[in-house]
C-alpha positions in Angstrom: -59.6 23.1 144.7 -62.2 23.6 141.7 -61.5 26.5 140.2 -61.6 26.5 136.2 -60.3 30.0 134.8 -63.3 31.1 133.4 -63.6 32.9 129.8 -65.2 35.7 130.7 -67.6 38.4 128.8 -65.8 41.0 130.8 -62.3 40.7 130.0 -60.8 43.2 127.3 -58.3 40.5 126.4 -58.5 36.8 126.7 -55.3 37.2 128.1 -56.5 39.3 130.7 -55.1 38.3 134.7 -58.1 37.4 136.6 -58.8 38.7 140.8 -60.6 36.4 142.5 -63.3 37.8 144.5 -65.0 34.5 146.2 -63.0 31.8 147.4 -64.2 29.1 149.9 -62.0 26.1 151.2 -63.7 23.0 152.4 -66.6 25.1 153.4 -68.7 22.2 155.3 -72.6 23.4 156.8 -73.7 20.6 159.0 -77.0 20.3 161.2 -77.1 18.6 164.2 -80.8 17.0 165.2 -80.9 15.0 168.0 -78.8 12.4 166.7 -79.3 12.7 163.4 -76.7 15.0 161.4 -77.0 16.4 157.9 -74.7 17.4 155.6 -76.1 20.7 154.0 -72.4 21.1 152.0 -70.0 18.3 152.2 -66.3 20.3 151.8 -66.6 22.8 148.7 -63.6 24.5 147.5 -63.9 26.8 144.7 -62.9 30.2 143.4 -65.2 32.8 141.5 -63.4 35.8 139.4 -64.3 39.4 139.6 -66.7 40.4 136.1 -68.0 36.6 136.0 -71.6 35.8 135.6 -72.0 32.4 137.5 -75.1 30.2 137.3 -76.0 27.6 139.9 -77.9 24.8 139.2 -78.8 21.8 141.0 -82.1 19.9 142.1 -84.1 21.4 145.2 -82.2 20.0 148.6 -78.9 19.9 146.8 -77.2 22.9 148.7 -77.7 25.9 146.8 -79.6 28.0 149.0 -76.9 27.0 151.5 -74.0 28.2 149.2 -75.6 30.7 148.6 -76.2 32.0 152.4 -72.2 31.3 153.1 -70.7 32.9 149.9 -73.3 35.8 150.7 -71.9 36.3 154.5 -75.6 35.3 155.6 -74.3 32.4 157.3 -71.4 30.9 158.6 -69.9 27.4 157.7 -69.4 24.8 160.3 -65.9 24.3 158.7 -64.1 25.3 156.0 -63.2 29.0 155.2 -65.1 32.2 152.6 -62.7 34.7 151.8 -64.2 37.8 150.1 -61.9 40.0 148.1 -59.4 37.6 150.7 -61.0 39.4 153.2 -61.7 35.9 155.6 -65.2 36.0 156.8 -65.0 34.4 160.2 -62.6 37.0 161.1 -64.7 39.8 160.7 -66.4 41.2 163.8 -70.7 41.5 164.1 -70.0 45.4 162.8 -67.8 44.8 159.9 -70.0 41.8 158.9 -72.9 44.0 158.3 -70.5 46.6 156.5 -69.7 44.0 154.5 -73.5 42.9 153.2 -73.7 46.5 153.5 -71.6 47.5 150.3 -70.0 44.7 149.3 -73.0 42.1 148.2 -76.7 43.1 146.7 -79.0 40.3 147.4 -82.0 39.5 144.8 -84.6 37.1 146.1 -87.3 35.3 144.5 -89.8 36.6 146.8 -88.8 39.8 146.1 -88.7 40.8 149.9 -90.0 44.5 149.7 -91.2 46.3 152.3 -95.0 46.8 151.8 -95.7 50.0 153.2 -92.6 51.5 151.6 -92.3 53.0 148.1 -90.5 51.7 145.4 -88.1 54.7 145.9 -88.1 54.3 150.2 -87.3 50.7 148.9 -84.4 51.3 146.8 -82.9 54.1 149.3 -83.2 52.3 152.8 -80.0 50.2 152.2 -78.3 53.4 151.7 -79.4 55.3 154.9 -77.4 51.9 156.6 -74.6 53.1 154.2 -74.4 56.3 155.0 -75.5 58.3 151.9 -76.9 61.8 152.6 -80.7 61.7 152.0 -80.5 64.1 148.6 -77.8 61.6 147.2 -79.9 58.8 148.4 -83.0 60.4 146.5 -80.9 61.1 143.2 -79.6 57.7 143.3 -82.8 55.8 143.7 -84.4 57.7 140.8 -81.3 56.7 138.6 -81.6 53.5 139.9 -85.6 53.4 139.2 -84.6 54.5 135.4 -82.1 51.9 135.3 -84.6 49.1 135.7 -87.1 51.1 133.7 -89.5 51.9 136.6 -88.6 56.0 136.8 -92.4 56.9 136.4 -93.2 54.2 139.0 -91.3 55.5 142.1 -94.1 56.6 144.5 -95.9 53.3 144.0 -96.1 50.7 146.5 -95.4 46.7 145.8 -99.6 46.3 146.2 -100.0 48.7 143.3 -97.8 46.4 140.9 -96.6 43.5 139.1 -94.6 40.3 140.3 -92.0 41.8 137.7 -92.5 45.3 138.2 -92.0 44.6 142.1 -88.2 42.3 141.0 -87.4 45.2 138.8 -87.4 47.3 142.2 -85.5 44.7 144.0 -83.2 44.6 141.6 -82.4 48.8 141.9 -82.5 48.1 145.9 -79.6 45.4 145.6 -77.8 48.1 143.8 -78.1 51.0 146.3 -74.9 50.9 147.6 -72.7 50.0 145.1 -71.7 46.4 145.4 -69.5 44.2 143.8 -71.0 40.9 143.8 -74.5 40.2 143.0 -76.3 37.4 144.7 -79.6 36.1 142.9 -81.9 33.3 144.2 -84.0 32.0 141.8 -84.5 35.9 140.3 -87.1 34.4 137.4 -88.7 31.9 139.0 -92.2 33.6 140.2 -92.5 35.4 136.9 -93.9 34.8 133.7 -91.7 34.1 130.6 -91.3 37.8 128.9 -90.9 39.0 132.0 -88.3 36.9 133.0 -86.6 37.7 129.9 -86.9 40.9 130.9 -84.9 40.6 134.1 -82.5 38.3 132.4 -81.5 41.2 130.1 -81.0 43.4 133.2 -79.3 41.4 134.9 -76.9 40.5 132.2 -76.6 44.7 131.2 -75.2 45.0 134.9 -73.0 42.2 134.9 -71.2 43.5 131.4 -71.8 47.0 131.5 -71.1 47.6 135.1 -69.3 44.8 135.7 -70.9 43.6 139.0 -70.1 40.1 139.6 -73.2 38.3 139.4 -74.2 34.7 140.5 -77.7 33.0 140.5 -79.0 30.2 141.7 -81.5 29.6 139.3 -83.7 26.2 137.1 -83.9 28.5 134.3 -82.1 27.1 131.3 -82.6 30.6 129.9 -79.7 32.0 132.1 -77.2 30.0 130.9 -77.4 31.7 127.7 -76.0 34.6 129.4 -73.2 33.6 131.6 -69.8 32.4 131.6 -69.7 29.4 133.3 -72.2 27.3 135.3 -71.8 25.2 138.5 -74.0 21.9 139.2 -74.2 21.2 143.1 -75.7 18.1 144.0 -76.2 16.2 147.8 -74.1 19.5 149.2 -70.8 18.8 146.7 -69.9 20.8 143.4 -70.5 18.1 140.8 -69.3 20.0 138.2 -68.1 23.5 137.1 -67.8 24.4 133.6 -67.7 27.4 131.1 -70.6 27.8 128.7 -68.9 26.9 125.5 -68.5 23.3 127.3 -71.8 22.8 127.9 -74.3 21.4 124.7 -77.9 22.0 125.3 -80.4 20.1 123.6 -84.0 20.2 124.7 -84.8 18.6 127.6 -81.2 18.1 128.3 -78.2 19.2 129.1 -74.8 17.8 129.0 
């Protein structure tokens, strides 16, 4: 199994015992085209820590999107086993599935996926109506959420009415609604410009140590990995390598 024991920017003490919460064991995803096959992830074993702030990189086709959709409970692998907090995925019936997305996991996506008609506040609070929050502590906890990700004065507006990073700041306070544990990010940066990536970096990385939300992204900005504790390379569906930040020199244009 790959699992490295990371150093993390969470831990009081380096000493500190370290909980998994993600741990996948041969986790395969194959396709099956007439009689061609693909291997989408070849076996992956690997463990992630509680607090950790994980960046996945690896060139577009390697297999992150597919990690991504099997650590996240999106998808299931063809073989192999996800445990979250050693809860085993495929054990979980259709209901407890969608508790588990629910208020275990907020998802960030590069596309932002908001509902256009909505409000930036309806945006943040519909997760929580699935989660069972009352519709006054749904309201106070979009606003605080809004504030969080500086966007307070911007909660009746619509994703029309603003920016590409105005619109991530709100997807950001909607993968928060509930709660959850683990942060999933694709590509969070990608469609913005540079200060406003920056901007989104910081967030995220106030979360991760602040809050202590476990936060992984799948991401081609170098800029993230001056922010998180260790990074993973995937390449043709295989980890390639896993290692923590103060392992890794960074020159420009390169990386080893």
């Amino acid at each position: 199994m790959t699992a490295v024991a990371p150093h993390s920017q969470n831990d009081a003490s380096p000493d500190a015992p370290q909980r998994v919460i993600i741990r996948t064991v041969g986790m395969k995803k194959i396709y099956h085209r007439g009689e061609e096959t693909t291997y989408a992830l070849r076996g992956i074993s690997v463990e992630i820590f509680t607090g950790e702030f994980i960046v996945v990189m690896g060139p577009s086709g390697s297999g992150k999107s597919t990690f991504f959709n099997m650590i996240g409970a999106l998808d299931s692998p063809s073989e192999g086993r996800v445990f979250i907090d050693e809860v085993d995925v495929a054990q979980l019936t259709a209901e407890e599935l969608a508790f588990l997305r629910c208020r275990k996991i907020g998802y960030i996506f590069q596309s932002y996926n908001l509902i256009q008609y909505m409000t930036a506040l309806e945006n943040v609070t519909t997760p929580m109506a699935f989660g069972g929050v009352n519709p006054d502590e749904a309201r106070k906890r979009g606003m605080d959420l809004l504030e969080l990700v500086g966007l307070k004065d911007r909660w009746s507006h619509r994703p029309i009415e603003m920016s590409g990073g105005q619109q991530q700041r709100v997807a950001i306070a909607r993968s928060l609604a509930n709660q959850p544990s683990i942060l999933l990010c694709d590509e969070p940066t990608a469609n913005l410009d540079h200060q406003t990536g920056d901007e989104i970096l910081a967030i995220l990385q106030k979360l991760n140590k602040e809050r202590g939300v476990t936060t992984i992204c799948a991401t081609h900005d170098h800029r993230m990995m001056n922010i998180c504790d260790r990074l993973m390379w995937i390449r043709d569906g295989d980890i390639d390598r896993i290692a923590r930040r103060d392992e890794v020199e960074v020159e420009l244009g390169h990386i080893e």
